[in-house]
N, C-alpha and C positions, 0 to 999 in steps of 0.2 A: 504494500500500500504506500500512497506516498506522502512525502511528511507533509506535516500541519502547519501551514506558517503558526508563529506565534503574534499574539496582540499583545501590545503595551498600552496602558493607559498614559493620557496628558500628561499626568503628574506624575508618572513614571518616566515619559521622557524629558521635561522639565526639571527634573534632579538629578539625570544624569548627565544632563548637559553643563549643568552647573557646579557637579564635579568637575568637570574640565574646565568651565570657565572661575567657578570664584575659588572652587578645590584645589586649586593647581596641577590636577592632576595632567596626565598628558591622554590624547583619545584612546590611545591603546592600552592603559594600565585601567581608565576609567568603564570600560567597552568589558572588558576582563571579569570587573568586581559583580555588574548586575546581570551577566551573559547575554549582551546583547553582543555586534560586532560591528567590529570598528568602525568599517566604512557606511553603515546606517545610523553611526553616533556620530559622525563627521558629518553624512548630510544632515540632521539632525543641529548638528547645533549650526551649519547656514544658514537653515530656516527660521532660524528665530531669531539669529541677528537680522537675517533679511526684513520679517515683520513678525516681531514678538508678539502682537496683540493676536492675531488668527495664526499664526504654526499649529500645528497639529490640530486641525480641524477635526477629526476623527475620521470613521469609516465608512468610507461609502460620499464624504460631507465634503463640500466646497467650499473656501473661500468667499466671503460677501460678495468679492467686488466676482470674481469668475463664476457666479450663481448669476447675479447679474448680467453680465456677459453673455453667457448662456443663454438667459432667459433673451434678453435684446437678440441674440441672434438666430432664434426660435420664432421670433415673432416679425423679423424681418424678414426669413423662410417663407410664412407666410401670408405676409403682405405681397410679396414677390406675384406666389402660387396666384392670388386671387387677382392682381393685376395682370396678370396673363390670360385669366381667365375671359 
């Protein structure tokens, strides 16, 4: 059978990014301690310096502004479809 990803909660990735940033740790010793790996603790703490307020939106969940997005370019799809009409 094949493996299960695993899920982390927010606040699960928020404290371990913060082992590396206020901890001093480095990503690899930090990645180590809560088994997660490295290079998803390295994207991880991009994301949150890129916009700390929405990182880790959860699963399946967008971003405000690319829900909007979305939504605008769903509806301009549409407008299209019926002006052709």
């Amino acid at each position: 059978m094949g493996d299960r990803r695993r899920v982390f909660s927010r606040e699960f990735k928020l404290e371990a990014v913060r082992l590396v940033t206020d901890g001093g740790l480095s990503v690899a010793q930090a990645a180590r301690d809560p088994g997660s790996r490295e290079s998803a603790l390295g994207r991880r703490k991009k994301q949150l310096a890129a916009d700390p307020e929405e990182a880790f939106p959860g699963k399946g969940q967008l971003k405000t502004q690319d829900e909007e997005l979305r939504c605008l370019r769903r509806e301009n799809e549409v407008l299209r479809q019926e002006r052709d009409i």
